[in-house]
N, C-alpha and C positions, 0 to 999 in steps of 0.2 A: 866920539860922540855918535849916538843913532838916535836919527831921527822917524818915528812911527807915524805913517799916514794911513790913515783907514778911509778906504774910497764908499761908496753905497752900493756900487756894483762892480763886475768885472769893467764893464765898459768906461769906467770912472778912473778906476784902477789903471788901466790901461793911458788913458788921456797924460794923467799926474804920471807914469811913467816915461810916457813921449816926453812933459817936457823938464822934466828933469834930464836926458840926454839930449835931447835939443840944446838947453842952457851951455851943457860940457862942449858940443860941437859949435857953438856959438862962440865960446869964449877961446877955445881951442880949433880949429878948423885940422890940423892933424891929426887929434886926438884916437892912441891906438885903445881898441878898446875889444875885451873878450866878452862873445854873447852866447846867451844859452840858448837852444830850444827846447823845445818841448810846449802844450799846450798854452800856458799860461801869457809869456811873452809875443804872443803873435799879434796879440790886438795890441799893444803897443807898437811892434815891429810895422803893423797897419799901419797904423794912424800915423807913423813917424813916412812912409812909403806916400802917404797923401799930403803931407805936408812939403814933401821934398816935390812933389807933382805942380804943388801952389809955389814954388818957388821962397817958402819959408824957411826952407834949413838946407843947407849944401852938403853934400859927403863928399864929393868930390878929394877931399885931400886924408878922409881918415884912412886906419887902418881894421880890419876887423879879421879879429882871429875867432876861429874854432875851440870850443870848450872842451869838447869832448868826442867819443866816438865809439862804435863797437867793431872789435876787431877783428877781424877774418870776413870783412864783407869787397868785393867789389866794389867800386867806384858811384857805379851805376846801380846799385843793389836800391832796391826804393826806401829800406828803411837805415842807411845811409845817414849818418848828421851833415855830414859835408853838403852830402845833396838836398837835406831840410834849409839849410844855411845858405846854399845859392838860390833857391826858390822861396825862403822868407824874405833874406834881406838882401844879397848881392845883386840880385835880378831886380825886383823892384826899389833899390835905393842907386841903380845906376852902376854899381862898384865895376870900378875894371878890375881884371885880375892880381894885377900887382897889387891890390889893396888887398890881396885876402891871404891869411896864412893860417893852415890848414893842417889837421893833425891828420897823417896817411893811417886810413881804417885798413889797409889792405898790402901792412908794411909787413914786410918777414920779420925784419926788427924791429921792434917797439922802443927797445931801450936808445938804438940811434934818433927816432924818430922825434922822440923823448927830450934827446940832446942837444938834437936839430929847433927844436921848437921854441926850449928855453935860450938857445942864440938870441933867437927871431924875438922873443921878449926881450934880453936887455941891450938890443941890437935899436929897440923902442926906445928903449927909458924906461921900461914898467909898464902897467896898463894907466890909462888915464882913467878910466871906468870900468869895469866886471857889472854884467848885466849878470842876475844866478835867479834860476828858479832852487824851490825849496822840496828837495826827496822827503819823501817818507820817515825815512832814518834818520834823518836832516845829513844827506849830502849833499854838497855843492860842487857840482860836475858831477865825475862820477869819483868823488875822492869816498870812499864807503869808510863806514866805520869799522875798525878805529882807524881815525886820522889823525895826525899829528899835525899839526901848523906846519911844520916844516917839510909836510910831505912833498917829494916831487913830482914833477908832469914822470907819467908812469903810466903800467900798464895796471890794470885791477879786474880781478875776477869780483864779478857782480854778485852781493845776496840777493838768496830768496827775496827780501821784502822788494829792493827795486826789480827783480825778474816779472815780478808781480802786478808793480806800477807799471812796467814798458807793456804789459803782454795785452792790454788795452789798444795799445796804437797800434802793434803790429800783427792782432788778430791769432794771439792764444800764446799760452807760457812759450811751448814747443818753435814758434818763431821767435824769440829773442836771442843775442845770439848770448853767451855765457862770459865773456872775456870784453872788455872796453879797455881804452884806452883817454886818459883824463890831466887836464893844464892840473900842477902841482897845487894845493893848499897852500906852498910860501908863494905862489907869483900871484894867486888869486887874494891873500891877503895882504899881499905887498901895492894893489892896484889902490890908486889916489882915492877912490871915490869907489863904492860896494854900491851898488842897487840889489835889495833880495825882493823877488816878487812873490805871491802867494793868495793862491786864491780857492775858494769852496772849505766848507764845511770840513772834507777831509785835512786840511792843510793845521788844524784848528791846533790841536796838542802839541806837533812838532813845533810848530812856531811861536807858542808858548814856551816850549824846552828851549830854543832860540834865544831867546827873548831873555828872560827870566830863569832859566835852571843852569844848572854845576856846566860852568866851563870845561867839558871834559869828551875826550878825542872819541868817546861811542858817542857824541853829539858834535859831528865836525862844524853844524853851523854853528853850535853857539861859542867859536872861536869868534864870528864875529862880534861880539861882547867887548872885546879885545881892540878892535880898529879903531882909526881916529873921524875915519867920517863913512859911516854905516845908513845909507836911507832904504827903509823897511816901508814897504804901499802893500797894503793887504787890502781885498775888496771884505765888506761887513759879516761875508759869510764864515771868513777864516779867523777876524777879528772880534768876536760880538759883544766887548763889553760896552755897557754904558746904554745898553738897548733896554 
C-alpha cells in the first residue's frame, strides 16, 4: 500500500516526516533504520534533533545505518556521507557509536564491505524503516539504473545524470568522485516501512514515473509500487495537482 502526502512546503514536508519516524521509534525504541542524505531529508533530520532536545522522542536504543557512500574518499574527506551522517543525525540525536553502522567509503574491498554490511542487516532483523530521498533517474541510494529489486549492497559506478545532481553539493562535475558504494535494492525493499521524500519542482516527473509508470529496473524507484507499506510526502512544488 502507498500512502501520498503532499505537504504546502518543504518545511511542512519535513514536520509530517519527523513524525511519521517519531511514531516507528515510539512504537519500537530499537527500531534499526537506514537513512539517506542529501538535501532534502535534513529538515526532517532537524526537527526530529529538536524534538529529541524537548525530550519527545528517545534514540537512545535505535540503530542507524548508512545508505550509501562514494568510494575512494578518506574518512575525514568533507564530502564524505559517513561524515554528512555523523553531523545530521549521530551528533545531534545523541547516537553512540555502537548505534551506528557504516558503509567503509575508503575500503580496498567493497565486495567485503558489501558482505560485512548485509551481516549487520539481518543481524537487525531487516530495516524497521528506509528513510530514501528520490535521484533524478529515480535511484534509491545509489542503486542507479538498471536495478533489479534484487540488487545487492554493492559497489556502482555513478551516471552522468546523478554526477550531475551531486556536482551541486560538492562544487563542480570534476569533484564528485565517479564510483559509490550503495545498501542493495533487496534489503532497502525488504525494510517494514519505505518513507520516499521529494521535494522542488525538479523532483516533479521522476516521481510521477514513481508513482504512476512501468514497474521497470531503468526506474528503480517505481519498484516501490511493489511494497506493502510505501509513505510518499512530497512538498507542493514536486506534487502540484489539484492546484
Amino acid at each position: 500500500m502507498t500512502k501520498l502526502i503532499v505537504a504546502d512546503d518543504y518545511k511542512a514536508m519535513s514536520e509530517e516526516a519527523a513524525n511519521w519516524l517519531a511514531a516507528i521509534v515510539a512504537d519500537r525504541p530499537g527500531a534499526a533504520m537506514v537513512l539517506a542524505m542529501g538535501h532534502t531529508p535534513m529538515g526532517m533530520y532537524e526537527a526530529l534533533a529538536a524534538r529529541r532536545a524537548a525530550g519527545d522522542v528517545d534514540f537512545s536504543a535505535v540503530r542507524a545505518f548508512q545508505l550509501d557512500g562514494y568510494l575512494g574518499l578518506a574518512n575525514d574527506d568533507p564530502r564524505s556521507l559517513e561524515g554528512w551522517l555523523r553531523r545530521s543525525v549521530a551528533e545531534p540525536w545523541k547516537l553512540r557509536e555502537e548505534q551506528l553502522v557504516l558503509l567503509d567509503e575508503n575500503t580496498d574491498d567493497p565486495a567485503a564491505t558489501a558482505r560485512e554490511y548485509d551481516r549487520r542487516v539481518r543481524e537487525a532483523g531487516g530495516f524497521d524503516a528506509a528513510v530514501l530521498g528520490l535521484g533524478p533517474n529515480g535511484h534509491l541510494g545509489f542503486n542507479e539504473p538498471p536495478s533489479r529489486p534484487d540488487s545487492p549492497t554493492r559497489a556502482v559506478a555513478l551516471t552522468e545524470k546523478s554526477l550531475q545532481s551531486n556536482a551541486a553539493y560538492w562544487g563542480g562535475l570534476d569533484r564528485v568522485p565517479r564510483e559509490s558504494i550503495t545498501a542493495g535494492m533487496d534489503v532497502l525493499l525488504g525494510a517494514r516501512k519505505v518513507l520516499l521524500l521529494a521535494s522542488g519542482a525538479g523532483k516533479r516527473e521522476i516521481l510521477q514515473r514513481t508513482l504512476e509508470g512501468a514497474v521497470d529496473e531503468r526506474v528503480p524507484s517505481s519498484f516501490l509500487q511493489t511494497h506493502a507499506d510505501v509513505t510518499i510526502i512530497a512538498d507542493r512544488a514536486a506534487w502540484p495537482e489539484g492546484e
